[in-house]
MARKE-104960 format. One record per atom (N, C-alpha, C): atom name; z, y, x; residue number from 0; residue in three letters. Coordinates in Angstrom, 1 decimal. Each point is the difference from the previous one (the first is absolute). Layout:
N
<rec><atom>CA</atom><pz>Z</pz><py>Y</py><px>X</px><seq>NUM</seq><type>ALA</type></rec>
...
//
This chain:
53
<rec><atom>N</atom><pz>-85.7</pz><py>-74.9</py><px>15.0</px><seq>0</seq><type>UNK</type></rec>
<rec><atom>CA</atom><pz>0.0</pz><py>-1.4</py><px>-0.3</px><seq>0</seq><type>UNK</type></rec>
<rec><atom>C</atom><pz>-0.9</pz><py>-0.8</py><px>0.9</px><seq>0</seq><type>UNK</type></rec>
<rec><atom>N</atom><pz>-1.2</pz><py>0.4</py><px>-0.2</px><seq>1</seq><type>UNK</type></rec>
<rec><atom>CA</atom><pz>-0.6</pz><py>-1.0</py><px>1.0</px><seq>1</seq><type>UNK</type></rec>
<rec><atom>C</atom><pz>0.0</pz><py>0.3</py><px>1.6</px><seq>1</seq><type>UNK</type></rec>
<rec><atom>N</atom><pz>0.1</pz><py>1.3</py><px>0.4</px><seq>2</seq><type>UNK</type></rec>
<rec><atom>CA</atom><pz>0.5</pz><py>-0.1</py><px>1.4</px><seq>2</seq><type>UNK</type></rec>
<rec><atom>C</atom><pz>1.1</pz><py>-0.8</py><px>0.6</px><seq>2</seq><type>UNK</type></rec>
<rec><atom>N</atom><pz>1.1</pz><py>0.5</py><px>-1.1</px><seq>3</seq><type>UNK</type></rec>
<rec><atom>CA</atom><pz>1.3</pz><py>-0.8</py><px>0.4</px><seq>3</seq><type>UNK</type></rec>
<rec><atom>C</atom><pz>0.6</pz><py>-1.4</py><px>-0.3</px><seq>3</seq><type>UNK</type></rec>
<rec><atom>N</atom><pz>-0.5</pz><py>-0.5</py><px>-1.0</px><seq>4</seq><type>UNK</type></rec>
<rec><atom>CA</atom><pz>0.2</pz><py>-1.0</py><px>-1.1</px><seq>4</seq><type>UNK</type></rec>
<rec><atom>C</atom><pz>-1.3</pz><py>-1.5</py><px>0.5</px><seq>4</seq><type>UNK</type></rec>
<rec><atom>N</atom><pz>-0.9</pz><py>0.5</py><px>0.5</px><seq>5</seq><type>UNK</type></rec>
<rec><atom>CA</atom><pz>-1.0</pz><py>-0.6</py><px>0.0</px><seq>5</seq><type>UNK</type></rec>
<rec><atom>C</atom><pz>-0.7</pz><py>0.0</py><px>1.6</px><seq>5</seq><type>UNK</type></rec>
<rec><atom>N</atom><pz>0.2</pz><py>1.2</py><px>0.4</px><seq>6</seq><type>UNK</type></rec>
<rec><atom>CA</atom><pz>0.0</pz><py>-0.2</py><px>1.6</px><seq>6</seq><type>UNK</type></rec>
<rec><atom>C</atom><pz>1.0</pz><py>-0.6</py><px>0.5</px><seq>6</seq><type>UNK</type></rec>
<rec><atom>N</atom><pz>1.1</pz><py>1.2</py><px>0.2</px><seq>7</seq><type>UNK</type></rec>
<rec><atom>CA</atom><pz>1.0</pz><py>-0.3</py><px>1.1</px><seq>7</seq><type>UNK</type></rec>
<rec><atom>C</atom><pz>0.8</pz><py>-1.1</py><px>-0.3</px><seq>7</seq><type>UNK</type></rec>
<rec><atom>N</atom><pz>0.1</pz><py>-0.3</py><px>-1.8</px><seq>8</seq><type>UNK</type></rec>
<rec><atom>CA</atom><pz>0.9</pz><py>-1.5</py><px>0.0</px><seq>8</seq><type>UNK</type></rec>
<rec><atom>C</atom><pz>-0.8</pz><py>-1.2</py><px>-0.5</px><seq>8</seq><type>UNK</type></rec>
<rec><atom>N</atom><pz>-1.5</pz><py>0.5</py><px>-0.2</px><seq>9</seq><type>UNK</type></rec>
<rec><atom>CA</atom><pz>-0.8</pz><py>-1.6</py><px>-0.6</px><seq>9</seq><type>UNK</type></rec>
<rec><atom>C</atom><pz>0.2</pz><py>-0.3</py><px>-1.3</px><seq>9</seq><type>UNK</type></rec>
<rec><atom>N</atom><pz>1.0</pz><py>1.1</py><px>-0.9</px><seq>10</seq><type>UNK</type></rec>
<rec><atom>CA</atom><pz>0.2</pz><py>-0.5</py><px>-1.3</px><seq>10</seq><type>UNK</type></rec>
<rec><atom>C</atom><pz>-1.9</pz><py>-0.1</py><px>-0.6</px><seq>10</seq><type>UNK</type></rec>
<rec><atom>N</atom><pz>0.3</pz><py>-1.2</py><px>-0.2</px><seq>11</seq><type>UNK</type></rec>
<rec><atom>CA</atom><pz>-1.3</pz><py>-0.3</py><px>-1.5</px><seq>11</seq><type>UNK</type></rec>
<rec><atom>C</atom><pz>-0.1</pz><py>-0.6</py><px>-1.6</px><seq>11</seq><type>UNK</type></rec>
<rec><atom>N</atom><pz>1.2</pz><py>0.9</py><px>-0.2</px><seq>12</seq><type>UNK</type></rec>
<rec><atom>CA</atom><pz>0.6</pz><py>-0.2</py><px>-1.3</px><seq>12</seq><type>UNK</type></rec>
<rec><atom>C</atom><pz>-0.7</pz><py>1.0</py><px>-0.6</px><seq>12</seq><type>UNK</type></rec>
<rec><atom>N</atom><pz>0.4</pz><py>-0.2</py><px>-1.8</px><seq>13</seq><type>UNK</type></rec>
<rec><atom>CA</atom><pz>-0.4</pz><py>1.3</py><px>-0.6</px><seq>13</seq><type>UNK</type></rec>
<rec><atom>C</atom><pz>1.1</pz><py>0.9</py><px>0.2</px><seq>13</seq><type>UNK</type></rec>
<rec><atom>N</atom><pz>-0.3</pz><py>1.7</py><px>-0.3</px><seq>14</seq><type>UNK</type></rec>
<rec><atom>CA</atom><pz>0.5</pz><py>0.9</py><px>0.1</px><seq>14</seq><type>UNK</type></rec>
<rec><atom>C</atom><pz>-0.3</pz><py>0.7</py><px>-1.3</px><seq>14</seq><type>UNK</type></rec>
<rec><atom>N</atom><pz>1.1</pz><py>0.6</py><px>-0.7</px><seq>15</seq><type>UNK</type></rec>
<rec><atom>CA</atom><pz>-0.2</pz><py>0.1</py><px>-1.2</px><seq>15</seq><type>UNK</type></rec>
<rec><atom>C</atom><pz>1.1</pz><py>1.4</py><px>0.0</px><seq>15</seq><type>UNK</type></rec>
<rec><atom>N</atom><pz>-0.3</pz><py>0.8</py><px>-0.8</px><seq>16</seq><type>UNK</type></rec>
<rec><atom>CA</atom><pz>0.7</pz><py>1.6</py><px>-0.5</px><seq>16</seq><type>UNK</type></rec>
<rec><atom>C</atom><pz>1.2</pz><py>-0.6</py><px>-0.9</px><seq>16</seq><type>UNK</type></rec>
<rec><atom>N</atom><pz>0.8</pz><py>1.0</py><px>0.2</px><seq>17</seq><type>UNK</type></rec>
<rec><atom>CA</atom><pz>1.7</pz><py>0.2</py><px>-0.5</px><seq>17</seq><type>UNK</type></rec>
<rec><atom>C</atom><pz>-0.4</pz><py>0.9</py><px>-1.2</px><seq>17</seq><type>UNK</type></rec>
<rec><atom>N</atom><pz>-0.7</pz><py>-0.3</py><px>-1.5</px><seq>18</seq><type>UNK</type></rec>
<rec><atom>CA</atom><pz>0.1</pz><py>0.7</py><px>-1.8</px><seq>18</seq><type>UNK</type></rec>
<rec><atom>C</atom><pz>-0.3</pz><py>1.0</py><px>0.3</px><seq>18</seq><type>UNK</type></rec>
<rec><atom>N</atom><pz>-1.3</pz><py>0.2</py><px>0.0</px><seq>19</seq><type>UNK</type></rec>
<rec><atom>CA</atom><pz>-1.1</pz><py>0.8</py><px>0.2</px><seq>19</seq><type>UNK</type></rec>
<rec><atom>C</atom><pz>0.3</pz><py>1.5</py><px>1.5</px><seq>19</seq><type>UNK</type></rec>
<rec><atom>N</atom><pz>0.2</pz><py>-1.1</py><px>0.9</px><seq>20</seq><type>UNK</type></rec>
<rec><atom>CA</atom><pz>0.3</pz><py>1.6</py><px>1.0</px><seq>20</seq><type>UNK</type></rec>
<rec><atom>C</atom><pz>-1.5</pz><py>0.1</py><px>0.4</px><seq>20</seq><type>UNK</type></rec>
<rec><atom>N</atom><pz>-0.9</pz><py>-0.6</py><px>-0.2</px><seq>21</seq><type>UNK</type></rec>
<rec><atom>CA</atom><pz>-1.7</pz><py>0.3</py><px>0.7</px><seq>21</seq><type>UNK</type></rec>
<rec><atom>C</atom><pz>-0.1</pz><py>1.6</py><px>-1.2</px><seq>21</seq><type>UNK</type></rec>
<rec><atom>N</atom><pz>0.8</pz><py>0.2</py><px>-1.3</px><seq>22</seq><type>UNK</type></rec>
<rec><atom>CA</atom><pz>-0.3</pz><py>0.6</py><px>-0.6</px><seq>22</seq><type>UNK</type></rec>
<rec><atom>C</atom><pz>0.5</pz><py>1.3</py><px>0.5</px><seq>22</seq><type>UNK</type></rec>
<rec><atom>N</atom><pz>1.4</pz><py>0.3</py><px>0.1</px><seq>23</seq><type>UNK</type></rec>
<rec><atom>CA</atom><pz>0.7</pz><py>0.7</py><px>1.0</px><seq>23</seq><type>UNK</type></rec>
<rec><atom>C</atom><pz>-0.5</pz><py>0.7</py><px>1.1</px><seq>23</seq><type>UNK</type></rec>
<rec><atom>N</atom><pz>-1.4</pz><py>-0.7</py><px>0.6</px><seq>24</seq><type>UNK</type></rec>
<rec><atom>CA</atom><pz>0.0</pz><py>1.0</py><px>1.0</px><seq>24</seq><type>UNK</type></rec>
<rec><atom>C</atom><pz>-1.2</pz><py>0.8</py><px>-0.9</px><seq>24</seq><type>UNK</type></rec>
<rec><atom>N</atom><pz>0.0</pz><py>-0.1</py><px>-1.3</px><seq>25</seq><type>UNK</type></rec>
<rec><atom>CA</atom><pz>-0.7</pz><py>1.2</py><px>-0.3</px><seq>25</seq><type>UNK</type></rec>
<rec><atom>C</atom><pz>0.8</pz><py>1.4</py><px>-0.1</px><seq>25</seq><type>UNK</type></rec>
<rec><atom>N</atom><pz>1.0</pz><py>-0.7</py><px>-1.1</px><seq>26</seq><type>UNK</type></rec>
<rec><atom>CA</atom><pz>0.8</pz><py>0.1</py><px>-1.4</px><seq>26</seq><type>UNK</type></rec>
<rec><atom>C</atom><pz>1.5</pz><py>0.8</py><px>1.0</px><seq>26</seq><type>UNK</type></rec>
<rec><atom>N</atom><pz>0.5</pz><py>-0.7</py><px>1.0</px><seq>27</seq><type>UNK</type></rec>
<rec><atom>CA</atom><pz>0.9</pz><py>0.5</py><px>0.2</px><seq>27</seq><type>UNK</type></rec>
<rec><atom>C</atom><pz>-0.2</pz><py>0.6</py><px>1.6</px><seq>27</seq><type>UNK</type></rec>
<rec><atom>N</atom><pz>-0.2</pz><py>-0.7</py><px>0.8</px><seq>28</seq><type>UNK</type></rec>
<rec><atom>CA</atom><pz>0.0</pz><py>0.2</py><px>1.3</px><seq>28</seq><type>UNK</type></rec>
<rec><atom>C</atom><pz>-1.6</pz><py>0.7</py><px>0.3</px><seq>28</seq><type>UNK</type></rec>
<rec><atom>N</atom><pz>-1.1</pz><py>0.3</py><px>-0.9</px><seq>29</seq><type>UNK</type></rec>
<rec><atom>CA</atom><pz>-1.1</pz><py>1.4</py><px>0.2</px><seq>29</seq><type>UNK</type></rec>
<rec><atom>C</atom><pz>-0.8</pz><py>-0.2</py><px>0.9</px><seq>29</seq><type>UNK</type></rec>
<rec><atom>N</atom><pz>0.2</pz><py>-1.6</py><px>0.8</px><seq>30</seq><type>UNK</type></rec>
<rec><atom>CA</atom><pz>-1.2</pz><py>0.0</py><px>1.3</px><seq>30</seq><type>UNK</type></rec>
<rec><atom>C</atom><pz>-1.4</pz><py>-0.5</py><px>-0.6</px><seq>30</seq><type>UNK</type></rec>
<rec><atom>N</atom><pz>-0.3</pz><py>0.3</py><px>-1.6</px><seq>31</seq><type>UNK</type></rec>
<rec><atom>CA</atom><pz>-1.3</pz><py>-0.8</py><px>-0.2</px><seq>31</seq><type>UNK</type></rec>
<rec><atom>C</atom><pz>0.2</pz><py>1.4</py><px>-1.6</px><seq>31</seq><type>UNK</type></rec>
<rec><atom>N</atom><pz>-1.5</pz><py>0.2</py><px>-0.3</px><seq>32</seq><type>UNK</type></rec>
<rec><atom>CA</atom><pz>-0.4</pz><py>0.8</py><px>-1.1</px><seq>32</seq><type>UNK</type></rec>
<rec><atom>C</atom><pz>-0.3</pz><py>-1.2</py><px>-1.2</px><seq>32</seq><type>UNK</type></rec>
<rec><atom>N</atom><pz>-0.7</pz><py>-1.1</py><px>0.3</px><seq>33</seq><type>UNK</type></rec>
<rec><atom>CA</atom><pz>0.1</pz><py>-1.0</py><px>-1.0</px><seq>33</seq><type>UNK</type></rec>
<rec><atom>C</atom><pz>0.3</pz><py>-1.2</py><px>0.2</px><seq>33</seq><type>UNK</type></rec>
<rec><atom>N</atom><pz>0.2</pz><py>-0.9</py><px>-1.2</px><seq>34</seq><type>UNK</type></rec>
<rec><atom>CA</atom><pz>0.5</pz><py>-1.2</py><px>-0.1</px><seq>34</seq><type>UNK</type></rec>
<rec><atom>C</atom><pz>-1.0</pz><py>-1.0</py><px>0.7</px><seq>34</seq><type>UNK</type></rec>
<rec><atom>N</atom><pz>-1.0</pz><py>0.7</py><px>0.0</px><seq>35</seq><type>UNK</type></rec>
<rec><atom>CA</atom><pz>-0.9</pz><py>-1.3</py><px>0.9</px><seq>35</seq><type>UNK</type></rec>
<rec><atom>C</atom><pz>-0.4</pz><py>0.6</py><px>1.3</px><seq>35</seq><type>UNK</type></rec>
<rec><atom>N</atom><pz>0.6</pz><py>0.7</py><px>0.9</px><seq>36</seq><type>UNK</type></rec>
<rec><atom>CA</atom><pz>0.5</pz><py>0.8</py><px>1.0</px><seq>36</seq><type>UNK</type></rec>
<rec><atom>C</atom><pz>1.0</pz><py>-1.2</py><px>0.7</px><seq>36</seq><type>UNK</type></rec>
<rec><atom>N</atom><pz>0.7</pz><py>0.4</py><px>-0.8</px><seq>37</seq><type>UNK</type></rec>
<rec><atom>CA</atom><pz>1.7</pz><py>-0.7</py><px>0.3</px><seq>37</seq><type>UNK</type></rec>
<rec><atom>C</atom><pz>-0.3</pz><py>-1.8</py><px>-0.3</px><seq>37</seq><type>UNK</type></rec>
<rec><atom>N</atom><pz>0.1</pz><py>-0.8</py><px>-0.9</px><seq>38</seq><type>UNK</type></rec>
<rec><atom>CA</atom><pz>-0.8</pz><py>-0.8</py><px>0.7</px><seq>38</seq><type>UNK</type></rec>
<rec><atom>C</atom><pz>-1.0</pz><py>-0.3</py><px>1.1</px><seq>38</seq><type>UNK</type></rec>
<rec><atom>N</atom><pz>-1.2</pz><py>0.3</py><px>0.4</px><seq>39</seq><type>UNK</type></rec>
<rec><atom>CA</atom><pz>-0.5</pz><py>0.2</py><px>1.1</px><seq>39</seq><type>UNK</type></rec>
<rec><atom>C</atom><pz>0.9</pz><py>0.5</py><px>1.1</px><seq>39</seq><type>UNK</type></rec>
<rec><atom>N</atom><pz>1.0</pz><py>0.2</py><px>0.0</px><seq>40</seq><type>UNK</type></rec>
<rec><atom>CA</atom><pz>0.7</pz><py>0.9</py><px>1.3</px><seq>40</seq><type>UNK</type></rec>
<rec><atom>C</atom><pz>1.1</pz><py>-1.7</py><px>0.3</px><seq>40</seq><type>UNK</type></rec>
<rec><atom>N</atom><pz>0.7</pz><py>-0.3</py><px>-1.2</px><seq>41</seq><type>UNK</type></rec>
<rec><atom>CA</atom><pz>0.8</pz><py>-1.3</py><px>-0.2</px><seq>41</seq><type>UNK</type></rec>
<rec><atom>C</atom><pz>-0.8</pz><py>-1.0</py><px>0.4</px><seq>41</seq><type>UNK</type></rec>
<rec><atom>N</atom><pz>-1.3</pz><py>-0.5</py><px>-0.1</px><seq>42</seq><type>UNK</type></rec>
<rec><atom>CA</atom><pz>-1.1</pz><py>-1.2</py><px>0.6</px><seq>42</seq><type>UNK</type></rec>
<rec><atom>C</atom><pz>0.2</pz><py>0.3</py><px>1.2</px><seq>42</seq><type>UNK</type></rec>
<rec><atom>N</atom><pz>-0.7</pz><py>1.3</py><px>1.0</px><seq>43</seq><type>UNK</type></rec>
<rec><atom>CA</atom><pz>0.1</pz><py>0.2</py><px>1.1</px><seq>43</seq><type>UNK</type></rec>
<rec><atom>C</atom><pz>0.9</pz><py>-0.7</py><px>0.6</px><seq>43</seq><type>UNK</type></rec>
<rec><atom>N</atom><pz>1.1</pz><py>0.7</py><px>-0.5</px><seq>44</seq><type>UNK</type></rec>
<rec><atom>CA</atom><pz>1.6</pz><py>-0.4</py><px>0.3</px><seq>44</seq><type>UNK</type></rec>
<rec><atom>C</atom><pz>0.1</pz><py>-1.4</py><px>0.4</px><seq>44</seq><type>UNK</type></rec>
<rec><atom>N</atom><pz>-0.4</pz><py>-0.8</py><px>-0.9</px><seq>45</seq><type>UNK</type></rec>
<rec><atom>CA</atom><pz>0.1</pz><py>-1.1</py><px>0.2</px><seq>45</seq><type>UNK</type></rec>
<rec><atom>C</atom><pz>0.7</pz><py>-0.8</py><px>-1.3</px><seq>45</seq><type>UNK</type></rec>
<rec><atom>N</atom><pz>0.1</pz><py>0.9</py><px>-1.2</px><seq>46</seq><type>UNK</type></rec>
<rec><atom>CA</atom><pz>0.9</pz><py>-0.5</py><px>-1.4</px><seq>46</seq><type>UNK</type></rec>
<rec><atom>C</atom><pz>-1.0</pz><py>-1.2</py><px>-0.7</px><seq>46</seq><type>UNK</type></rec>
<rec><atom>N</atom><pz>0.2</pz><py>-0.8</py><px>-0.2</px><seq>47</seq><type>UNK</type></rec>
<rec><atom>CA</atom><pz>-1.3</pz><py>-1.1</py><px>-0.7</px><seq>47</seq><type>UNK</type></rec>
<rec><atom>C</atom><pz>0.5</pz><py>0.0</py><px>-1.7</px><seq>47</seq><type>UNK</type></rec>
<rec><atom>N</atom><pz>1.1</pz><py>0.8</py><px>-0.7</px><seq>48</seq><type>UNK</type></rec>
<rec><atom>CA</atom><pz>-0.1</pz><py>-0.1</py><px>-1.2</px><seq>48</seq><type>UNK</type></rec>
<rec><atom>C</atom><pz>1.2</pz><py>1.0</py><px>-0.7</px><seq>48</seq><type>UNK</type></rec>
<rec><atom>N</atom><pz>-0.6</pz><py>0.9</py><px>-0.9</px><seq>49</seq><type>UNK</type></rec>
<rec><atom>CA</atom><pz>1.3</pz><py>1.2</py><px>-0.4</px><seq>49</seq><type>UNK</type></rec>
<rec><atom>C</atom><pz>0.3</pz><py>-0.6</py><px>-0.7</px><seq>49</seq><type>UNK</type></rec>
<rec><atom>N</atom><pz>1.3</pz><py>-0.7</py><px>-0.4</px><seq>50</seq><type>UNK</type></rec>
<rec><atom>CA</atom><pz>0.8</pz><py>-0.5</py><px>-1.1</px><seq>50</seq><type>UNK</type></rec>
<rec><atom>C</atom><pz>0.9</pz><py>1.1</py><px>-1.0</px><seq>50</seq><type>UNK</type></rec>
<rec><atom>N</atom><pz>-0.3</pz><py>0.0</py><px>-1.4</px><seq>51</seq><type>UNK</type></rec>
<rec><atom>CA</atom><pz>0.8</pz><py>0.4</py><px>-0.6</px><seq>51</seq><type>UNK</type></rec>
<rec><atom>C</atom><pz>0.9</pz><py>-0.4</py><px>-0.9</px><seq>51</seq><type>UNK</type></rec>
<rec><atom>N</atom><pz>0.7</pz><py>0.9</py><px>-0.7</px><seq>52</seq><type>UNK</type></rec>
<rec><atom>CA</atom><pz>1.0</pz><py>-1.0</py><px>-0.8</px><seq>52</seq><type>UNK</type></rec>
<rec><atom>C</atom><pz>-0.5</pz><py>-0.6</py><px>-1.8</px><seq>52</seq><type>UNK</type></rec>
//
């Protein structure tokens, strides 16, 4: 997000998660051991807010 989103197109909007996928990269997709792993990895990213339902 922010390389692409924020570099190469200047977006300066918020960026906000699709019903908890920041959780998902624990839970489903395994690239983080904890929940505050996987946030921290989503900030990096460039996510500014995990929305749930």
């Amino acid at each position: 997000m922010t390389d692409f989103l924020r570099g190469e197109l200047g977006f300066d909007g918020f960026v906000y998660s699709d019903w908890g996928s920041v959780d998902r990269l624990k839970v489903f997709h395994s690239s983080q051991n904890s929940t505050e792993d996987a946030g921290r990895q989503a900030l990096i990213a460039g996510i500014d807010m995990d929305v749930w339902a």
